[in-house]
Gaussian input, Z-matrix of N, CA and C with variables (Angstrom, degrees):
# hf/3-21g

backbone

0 1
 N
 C     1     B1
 C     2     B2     1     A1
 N     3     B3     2     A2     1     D1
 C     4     B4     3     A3     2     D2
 C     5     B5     4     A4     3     D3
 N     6     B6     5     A5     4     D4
 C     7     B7     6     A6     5     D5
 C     8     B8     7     A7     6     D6
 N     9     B9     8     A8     7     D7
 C    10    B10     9     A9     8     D8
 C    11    B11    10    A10     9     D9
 N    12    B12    11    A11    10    D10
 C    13    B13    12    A12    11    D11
 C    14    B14    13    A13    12    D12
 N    15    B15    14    A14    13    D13
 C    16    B16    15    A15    14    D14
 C    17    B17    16    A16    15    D15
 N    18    B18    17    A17    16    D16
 C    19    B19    18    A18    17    D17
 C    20    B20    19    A19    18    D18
 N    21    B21    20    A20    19    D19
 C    22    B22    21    A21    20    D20
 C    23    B23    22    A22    21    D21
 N    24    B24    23    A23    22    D22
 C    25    B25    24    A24    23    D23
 C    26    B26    25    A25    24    D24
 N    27    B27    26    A26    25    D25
 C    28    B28    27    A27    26    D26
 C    29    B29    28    A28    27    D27
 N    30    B30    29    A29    28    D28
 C    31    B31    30    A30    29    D29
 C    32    B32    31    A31    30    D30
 N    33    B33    32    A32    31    D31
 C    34    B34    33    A33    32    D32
 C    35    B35    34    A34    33    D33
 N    36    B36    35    A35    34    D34
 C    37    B37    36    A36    35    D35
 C    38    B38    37    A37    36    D36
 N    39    B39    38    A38    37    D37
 C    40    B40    39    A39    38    D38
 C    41    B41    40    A40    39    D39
 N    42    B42    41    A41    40    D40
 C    43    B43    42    A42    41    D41
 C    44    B44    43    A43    42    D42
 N    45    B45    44    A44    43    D43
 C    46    B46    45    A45    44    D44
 C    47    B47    46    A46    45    D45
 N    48    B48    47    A47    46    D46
 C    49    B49    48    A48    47    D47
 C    50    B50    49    A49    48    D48
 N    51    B51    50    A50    49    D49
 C    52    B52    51    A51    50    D50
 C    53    B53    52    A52    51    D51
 N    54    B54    53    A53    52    D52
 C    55    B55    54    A54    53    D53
 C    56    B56    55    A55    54    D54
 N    57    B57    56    A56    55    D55
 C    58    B58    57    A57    56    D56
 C    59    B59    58    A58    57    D57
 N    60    B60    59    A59    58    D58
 C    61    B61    60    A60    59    D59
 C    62    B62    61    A61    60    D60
 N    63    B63    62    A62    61    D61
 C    64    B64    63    A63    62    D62
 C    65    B65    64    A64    63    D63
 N    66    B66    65    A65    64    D64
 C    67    B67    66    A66    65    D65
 C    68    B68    67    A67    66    D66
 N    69    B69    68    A68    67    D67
 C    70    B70    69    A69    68    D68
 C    71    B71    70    A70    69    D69
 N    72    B72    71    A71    70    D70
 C    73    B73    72    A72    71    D71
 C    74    B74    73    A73    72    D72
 N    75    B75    74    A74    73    D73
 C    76    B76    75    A75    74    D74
 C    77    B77    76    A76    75    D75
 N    78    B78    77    A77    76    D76
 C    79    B79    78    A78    77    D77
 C    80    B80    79    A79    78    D78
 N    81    B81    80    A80    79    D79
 C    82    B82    81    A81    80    D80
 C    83    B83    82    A82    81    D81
 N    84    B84    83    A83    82    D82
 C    85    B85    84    A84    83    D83
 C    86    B86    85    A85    84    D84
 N    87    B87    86    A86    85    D85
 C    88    B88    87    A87    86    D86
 C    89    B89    88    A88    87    D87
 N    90    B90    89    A89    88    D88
 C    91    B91    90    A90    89    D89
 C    92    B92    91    A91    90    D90
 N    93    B93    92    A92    91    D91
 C    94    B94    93    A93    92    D92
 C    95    B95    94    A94    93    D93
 N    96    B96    95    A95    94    D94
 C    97    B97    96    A96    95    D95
 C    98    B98    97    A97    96    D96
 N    99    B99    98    A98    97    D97
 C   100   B100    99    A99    98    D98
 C   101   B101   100   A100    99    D99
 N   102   B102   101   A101   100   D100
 C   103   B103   102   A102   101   D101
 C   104   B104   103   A103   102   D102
 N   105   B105   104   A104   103   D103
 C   106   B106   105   A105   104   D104
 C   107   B107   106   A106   105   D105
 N   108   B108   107   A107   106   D106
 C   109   B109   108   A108   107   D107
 C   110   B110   109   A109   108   D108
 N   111   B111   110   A110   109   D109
 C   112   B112   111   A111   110   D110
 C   113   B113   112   A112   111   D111
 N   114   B114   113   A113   112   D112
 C   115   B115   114   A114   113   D113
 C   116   B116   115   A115   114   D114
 N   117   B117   116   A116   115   D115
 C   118   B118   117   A117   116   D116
 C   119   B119   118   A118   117   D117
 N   120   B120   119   A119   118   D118
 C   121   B121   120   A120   119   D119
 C   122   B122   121   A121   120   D120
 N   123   B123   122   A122   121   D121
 C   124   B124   123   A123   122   D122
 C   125   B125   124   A124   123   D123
 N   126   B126   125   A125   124   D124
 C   127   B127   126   A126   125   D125
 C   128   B128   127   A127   126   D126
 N   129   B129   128   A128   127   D127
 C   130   B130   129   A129   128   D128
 C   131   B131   130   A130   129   D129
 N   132   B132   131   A131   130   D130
 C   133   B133   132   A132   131   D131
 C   134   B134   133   A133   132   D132
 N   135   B135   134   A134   133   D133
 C   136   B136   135   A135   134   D134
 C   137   B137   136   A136   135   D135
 N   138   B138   137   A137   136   D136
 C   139   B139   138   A138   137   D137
 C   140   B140   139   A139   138   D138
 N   141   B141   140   A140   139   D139
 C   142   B142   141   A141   140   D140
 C   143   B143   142   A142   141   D141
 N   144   B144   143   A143   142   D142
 C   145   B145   144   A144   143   D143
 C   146   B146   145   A145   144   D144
 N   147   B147   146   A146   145   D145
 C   148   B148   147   A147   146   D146
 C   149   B149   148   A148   147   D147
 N   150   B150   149   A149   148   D148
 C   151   B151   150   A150   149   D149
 C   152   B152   151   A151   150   D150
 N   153   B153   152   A152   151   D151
 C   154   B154   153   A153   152   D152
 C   155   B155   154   A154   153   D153
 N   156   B156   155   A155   154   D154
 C   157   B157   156   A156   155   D155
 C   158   B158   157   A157   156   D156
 N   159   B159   158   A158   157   D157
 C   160   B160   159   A159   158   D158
 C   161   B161   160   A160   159   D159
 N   162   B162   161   A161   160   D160
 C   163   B163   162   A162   161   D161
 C   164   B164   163   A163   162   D162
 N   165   B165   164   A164   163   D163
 C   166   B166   165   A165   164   D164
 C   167   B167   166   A166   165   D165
 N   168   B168   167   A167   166   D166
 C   169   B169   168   A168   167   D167
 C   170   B170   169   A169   168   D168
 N   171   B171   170   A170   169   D169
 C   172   B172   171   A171   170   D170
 C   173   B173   172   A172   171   D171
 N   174   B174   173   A173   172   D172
 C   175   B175   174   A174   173   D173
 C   176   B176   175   A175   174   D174
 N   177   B177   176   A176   175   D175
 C   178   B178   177   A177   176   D176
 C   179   B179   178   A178   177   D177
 N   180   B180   179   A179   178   D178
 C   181   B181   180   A180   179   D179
 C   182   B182   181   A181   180   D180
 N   183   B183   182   A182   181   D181
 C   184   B184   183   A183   182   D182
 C   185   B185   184   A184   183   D183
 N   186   B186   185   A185   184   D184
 C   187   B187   186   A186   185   D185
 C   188   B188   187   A187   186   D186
 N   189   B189   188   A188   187   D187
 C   190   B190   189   A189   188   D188
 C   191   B191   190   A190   189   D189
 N   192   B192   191   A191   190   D190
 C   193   B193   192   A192   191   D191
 C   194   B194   193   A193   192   D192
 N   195   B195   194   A194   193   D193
 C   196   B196   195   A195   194   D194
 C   197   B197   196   A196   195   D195
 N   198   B198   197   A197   196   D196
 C   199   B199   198   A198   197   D197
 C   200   B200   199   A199   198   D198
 N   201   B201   200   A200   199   D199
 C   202   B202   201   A201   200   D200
 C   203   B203   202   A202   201   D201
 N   204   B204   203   A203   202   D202
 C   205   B205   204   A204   203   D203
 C   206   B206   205   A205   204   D204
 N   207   B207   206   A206   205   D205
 C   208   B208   207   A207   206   D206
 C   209   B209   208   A208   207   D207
 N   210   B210   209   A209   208   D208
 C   211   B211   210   A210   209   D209
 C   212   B212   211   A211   210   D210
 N   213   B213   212   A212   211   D211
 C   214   B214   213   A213   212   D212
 C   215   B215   214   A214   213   D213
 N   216   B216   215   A215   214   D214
 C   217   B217   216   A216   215   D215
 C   218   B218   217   A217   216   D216
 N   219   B219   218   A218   217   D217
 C   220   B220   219   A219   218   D218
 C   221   B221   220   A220   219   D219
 N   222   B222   221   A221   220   D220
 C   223   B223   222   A222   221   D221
 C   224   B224   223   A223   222   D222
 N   225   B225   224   A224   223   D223
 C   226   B226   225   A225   224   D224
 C   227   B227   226   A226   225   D225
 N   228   B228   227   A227   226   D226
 C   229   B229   228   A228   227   D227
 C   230   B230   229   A229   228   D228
 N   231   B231   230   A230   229   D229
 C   232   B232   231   A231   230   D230
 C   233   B233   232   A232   231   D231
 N   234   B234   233   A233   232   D232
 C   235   B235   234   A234   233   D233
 C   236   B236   235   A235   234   D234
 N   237   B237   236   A236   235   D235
 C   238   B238   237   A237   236   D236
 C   239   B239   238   A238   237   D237
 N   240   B240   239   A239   238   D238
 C   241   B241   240   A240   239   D239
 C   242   B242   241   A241   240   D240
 N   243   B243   242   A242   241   D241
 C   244   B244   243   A243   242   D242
 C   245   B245   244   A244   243   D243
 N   246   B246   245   A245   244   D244
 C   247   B247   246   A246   245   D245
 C   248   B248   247   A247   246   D246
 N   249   B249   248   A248   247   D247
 C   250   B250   249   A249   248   D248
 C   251   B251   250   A250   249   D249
 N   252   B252   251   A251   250   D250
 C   253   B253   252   A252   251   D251
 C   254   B254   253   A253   252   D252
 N   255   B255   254   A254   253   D253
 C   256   B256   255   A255   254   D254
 C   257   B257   256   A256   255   D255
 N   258   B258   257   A257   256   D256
 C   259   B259   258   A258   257   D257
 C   260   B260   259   A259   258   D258
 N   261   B261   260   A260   259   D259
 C   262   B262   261   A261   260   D260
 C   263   B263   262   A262   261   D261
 N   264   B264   263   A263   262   D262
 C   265   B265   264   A264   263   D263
 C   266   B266   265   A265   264   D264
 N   267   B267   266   A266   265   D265
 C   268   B268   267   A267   266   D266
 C   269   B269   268   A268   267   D267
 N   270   B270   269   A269   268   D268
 C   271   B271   270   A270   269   D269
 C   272   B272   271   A271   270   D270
 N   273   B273   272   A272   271   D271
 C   274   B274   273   A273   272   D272
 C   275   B275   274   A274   273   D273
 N   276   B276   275   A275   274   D274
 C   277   B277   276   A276   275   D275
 C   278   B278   277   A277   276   D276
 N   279   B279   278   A278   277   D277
 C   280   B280   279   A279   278   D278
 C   281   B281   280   A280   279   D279
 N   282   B282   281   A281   280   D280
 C   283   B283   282   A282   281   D281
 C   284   B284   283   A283   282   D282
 N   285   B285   284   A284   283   D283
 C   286   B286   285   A285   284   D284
 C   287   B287   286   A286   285   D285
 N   288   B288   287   A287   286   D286
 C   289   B289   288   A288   287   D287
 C   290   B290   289   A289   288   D288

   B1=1.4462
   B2=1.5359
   B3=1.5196
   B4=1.5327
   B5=2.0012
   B6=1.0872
   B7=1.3414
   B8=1.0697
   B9=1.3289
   B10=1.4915
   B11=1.3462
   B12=1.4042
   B13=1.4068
   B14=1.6906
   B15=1.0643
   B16=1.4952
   B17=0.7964
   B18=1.9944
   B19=1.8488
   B20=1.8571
   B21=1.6158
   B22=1.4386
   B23=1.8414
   B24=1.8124
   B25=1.2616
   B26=1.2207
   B27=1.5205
   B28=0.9514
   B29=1.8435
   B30=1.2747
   B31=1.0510
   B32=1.5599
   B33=1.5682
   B34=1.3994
   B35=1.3032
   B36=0.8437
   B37=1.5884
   B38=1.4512
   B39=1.6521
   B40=1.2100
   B41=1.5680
   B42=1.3841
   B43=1.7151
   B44=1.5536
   B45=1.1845
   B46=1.5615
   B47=1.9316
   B48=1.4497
   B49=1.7315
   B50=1.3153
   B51=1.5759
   B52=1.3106
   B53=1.6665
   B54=1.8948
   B55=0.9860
   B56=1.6966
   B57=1.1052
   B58=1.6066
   B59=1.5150
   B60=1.8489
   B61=1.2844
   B62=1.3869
   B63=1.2668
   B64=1.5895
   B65=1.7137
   B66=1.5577
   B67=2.1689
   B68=1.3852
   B69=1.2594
   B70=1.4565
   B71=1.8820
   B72=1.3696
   B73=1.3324
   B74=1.2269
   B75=1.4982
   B76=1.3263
   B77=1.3602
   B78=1.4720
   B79=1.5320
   B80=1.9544
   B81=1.0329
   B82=1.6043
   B83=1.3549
   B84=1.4235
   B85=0.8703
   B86=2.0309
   B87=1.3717
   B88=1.3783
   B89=1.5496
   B90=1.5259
   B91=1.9307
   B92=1.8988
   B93=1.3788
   B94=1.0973
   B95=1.8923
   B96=1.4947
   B97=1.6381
   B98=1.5232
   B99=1.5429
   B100=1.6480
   B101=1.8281
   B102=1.4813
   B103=1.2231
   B104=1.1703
   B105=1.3195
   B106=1.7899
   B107=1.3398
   B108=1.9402
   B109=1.2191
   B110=1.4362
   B111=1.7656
   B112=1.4294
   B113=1.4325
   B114=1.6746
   B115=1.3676
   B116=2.3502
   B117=1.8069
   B118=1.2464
   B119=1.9470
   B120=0.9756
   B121=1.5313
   B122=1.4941
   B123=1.7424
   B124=1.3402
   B125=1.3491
   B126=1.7295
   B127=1.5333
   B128=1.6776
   B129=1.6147
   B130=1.3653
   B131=1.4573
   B132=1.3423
   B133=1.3825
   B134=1.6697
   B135=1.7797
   B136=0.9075
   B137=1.6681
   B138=1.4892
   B139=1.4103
   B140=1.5346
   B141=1.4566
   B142=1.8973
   B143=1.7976
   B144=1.8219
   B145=1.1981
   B146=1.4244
   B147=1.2431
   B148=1.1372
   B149=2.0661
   B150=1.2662
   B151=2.1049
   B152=1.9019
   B153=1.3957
   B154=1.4480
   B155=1.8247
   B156=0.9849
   B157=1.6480
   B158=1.5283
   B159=1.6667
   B160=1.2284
   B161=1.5999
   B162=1.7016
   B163=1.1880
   B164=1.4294
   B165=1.0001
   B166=1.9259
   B167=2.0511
   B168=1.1556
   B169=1.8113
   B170=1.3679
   B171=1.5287
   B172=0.9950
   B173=1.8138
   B174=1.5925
   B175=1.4089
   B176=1.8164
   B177=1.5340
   B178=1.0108
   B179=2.0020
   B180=1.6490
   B181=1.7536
   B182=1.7126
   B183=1.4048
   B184=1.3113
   B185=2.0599
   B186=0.9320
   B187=1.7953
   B188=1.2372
   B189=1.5109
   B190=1.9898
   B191=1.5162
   B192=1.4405
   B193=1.7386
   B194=1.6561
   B195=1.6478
   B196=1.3415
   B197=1.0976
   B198=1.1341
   B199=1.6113
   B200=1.6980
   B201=1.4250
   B202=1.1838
   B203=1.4283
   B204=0.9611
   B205=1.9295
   B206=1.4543
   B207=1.5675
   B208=1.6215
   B209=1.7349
   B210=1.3020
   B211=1.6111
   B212=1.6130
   B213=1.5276
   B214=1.5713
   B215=1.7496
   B216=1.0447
   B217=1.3619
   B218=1.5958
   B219=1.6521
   B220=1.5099
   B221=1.5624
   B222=1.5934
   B223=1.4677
   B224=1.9976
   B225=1.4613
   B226=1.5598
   B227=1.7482
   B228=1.6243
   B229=1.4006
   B230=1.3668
   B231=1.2439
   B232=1.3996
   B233=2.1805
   B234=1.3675
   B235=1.3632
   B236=1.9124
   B237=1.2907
   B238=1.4928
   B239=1.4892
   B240=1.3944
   B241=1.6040
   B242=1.7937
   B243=1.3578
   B244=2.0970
   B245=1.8400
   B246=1.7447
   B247=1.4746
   B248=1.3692
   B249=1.3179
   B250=1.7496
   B251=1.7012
   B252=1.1077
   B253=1.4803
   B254=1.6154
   B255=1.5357
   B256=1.7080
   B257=1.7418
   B258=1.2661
   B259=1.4393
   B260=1.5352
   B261=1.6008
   B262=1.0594
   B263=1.6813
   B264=0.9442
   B265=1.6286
   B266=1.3383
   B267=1.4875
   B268=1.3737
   B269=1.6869
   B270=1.5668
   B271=1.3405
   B272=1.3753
   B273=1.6565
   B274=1.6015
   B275=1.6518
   B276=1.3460
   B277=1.3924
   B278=1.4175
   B279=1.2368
   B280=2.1609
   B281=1.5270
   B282=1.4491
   B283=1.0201
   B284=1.3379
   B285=1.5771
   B286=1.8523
   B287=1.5092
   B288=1.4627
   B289=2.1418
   B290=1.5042
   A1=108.80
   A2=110.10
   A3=110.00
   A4=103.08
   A5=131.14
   A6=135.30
   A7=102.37
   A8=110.65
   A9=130.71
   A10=113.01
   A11=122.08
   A12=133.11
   A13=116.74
   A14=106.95
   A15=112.36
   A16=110.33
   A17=109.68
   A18=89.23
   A19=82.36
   A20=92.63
   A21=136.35
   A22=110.50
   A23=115.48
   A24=120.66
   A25=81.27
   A26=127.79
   A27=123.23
   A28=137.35
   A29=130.29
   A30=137.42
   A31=107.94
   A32=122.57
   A33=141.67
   A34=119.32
   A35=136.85
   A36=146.25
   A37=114.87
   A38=103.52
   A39=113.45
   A40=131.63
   A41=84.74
   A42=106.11
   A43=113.73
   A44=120.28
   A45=127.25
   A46=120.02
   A47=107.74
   A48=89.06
   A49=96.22
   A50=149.40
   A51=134.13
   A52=98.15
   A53=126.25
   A54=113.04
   A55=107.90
   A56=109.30
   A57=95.70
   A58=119.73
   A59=108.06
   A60=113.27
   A61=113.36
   A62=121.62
   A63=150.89
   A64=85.20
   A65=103.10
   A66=117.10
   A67=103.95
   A68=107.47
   A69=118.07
   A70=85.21
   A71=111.50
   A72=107.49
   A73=136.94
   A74=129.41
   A75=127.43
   A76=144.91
   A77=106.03
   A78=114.59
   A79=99.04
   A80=117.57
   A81=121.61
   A82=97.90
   A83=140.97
   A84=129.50
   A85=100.00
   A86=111.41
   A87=133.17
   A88=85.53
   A89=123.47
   A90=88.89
   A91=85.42
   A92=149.92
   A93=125.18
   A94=139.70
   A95=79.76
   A96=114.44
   A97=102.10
   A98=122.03
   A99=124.31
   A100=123.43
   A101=92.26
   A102=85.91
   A103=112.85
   A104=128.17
   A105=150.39
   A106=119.20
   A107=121.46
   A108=118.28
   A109=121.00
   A110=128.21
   A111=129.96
   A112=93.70
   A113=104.99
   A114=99.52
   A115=86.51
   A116=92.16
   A117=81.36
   A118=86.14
   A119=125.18
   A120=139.85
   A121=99.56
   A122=99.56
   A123=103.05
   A124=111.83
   A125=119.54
   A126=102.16
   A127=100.30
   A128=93.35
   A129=94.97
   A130=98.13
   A131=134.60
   A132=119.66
   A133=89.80
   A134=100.42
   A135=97.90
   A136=109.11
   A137=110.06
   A138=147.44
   A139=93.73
   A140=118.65
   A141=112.52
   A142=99.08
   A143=116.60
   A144=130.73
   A145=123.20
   A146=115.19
   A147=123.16
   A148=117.01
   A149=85.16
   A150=93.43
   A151=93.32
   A152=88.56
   A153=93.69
   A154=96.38
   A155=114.63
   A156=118.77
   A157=113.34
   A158=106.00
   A159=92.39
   A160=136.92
   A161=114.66
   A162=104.75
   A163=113.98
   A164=111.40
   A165=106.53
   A166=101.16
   A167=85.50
   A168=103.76
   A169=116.76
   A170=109.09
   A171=92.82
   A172=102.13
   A173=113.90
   A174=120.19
   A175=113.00
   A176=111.75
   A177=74.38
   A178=78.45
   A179=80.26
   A180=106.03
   A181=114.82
   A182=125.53
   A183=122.83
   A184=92.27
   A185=97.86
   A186=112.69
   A187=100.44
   A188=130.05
   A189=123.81
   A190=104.42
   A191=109.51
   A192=103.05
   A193=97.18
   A194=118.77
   A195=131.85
   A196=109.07
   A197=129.88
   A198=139.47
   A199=100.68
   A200=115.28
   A201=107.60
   A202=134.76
   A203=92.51
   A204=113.95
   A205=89.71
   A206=118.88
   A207=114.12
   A208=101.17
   A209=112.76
   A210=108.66
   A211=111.13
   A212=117.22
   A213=118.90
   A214=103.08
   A215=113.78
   A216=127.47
   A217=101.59
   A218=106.42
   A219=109.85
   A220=125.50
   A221=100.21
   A222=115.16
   A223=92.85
   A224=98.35
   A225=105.11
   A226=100.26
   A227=116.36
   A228=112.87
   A229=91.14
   A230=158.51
   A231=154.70
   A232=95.99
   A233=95.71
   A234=88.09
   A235=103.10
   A236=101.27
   A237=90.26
   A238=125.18
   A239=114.87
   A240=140.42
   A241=98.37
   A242=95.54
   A243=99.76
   A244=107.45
   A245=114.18
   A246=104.58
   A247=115.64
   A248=117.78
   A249=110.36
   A250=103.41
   A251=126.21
   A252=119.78
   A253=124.35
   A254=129.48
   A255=129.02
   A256=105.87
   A257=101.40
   A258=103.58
   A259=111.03
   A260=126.25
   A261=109.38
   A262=112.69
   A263=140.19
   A264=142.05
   A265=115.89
   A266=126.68
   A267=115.69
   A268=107.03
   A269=103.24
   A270=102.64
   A271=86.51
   A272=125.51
   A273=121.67
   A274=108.18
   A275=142.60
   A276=153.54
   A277=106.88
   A278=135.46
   A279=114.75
   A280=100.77
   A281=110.34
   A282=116.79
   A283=120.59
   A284=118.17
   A285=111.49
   A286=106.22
   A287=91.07
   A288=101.82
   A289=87.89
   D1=135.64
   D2=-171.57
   D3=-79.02
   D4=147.13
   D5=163.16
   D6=-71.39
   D7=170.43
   D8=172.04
   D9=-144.40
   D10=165.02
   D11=-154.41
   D12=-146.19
   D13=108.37
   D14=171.50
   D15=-81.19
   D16=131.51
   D17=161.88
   D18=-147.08
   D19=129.04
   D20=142.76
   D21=-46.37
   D22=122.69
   D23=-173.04
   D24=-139.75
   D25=117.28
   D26=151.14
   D27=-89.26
   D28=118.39
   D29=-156.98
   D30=-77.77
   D31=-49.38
   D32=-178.01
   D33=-146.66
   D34=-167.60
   D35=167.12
   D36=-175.49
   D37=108.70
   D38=-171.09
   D39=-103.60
   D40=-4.49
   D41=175.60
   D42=-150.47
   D43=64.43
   D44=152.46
   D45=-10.20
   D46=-46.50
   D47=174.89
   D48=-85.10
   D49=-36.95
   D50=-164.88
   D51=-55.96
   D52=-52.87
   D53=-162.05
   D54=-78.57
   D55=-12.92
   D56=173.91
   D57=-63.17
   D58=-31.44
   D59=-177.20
   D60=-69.16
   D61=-29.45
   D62=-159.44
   D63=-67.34
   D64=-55.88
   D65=-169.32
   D66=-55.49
   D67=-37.96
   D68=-148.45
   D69=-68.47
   D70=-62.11
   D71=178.61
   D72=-85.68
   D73=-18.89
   D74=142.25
   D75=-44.68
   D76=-39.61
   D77=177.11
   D78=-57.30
   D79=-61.78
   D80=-162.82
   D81=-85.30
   D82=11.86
   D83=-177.74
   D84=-100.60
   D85=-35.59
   D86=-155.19
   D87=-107.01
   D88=-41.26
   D89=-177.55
   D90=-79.22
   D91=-25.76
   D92=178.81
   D93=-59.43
   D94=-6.66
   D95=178.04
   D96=-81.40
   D97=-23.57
   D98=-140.95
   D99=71.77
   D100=44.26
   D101=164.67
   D102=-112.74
   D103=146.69
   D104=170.92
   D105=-93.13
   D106=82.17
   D107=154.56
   D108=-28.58
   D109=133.28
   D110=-147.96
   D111=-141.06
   D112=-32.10
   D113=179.09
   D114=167.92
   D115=151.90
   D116=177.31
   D117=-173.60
   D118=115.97
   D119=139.44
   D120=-170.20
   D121=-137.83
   D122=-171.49
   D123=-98.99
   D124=167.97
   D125=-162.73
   D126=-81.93
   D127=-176.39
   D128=176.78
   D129=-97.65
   D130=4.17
   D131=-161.18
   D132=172.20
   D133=133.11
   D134=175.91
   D135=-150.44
   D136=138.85
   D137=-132.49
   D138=-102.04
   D139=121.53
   D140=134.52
   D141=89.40
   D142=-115.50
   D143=161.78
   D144=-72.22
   D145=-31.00
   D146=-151.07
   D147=-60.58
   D148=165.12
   D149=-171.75
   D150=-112.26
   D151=144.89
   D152=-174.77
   D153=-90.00
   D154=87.62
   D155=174.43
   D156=-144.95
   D157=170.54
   D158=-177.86
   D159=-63.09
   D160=153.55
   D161=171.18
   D162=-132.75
   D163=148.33
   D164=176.53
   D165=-114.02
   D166=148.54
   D167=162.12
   D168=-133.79
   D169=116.86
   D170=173.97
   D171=-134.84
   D172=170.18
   D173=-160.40
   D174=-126.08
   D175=119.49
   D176=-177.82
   D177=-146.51
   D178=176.50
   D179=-158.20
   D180=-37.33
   D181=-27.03
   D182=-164.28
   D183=-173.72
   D184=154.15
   D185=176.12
   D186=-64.29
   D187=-48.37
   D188=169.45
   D189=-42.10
   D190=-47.99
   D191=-153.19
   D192=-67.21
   D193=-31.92
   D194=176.73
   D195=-50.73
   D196=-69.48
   D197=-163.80
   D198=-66.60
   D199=-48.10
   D200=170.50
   D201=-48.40
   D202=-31.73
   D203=-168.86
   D204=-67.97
   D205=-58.81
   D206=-159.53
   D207=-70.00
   D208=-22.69
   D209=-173.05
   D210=-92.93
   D211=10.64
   D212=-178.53
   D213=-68.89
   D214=160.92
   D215=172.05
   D216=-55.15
   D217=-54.41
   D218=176.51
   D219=-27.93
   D220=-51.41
   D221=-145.24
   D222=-91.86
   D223=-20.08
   D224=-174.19
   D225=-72.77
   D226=-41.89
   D227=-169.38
   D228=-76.28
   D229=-28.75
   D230=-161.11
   D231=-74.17
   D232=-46.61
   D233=-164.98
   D234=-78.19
   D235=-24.84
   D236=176.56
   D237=-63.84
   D238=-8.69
   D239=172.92
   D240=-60.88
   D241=-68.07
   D242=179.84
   D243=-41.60
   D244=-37.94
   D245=-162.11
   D246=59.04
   D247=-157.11
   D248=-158.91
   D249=-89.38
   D250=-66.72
   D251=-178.47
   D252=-98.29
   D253=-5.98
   D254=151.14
   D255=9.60
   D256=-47.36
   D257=-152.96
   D258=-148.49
   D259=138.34
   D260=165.84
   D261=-120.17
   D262=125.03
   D263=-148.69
   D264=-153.75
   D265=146.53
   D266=158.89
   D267=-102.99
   D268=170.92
   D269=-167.41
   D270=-122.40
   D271=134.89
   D272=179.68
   D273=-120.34
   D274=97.81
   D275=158.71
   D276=-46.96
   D277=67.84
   D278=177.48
   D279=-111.43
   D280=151.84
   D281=172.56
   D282=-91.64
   D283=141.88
   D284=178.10
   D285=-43.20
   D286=-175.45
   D287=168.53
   D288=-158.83

């Protein structure tokens, strides 16, 4: 089975306690899914387009267990913590090769 890989791009951050509350319940919500923190602050170096902000990677067993993870009840109360603008980010689903 191929893995898959989330990765968190963060664009801005406009409210620091919303996203801490957001950590507080996402992190244990997503390794309770089977997800594998891979790596997550800001880069050390950044390439081309890119914004020096935070990023997370995270790994998990198959693209179902991925998609699942973001659609758990868990991962839904974590995002209701951000509210509408906390944060502006893309969310990336790819599968290994």
């Amino acid at each position: 089975m191929t893995k898959a890989y989330w990765i968190s791009a963060y664009q801005s951050i406009n409210d620091n306690d919303a996203l801490a509350a957001y950590a507080e319940l996402a992190g244990p919500s997503l390794s309770a899914a089977g997800g594998k923190f891979l790596a997550r602050g800001m880069p050390a170096a950044v390439k081309e387009n890119g914004l020096k902000m935070r990023t997370v990677l995270i790994e998990f067993e198959s693209l179902d267990a991925a998609l699942a993870a973001y659609d758990s009840p868990g991962y839904k109360e974590a995002l209701a913590k951000l509210g509408s603008n906390a944060v502006v980010r893309e969310i990336r689903i790819i599968e290994g090769i």
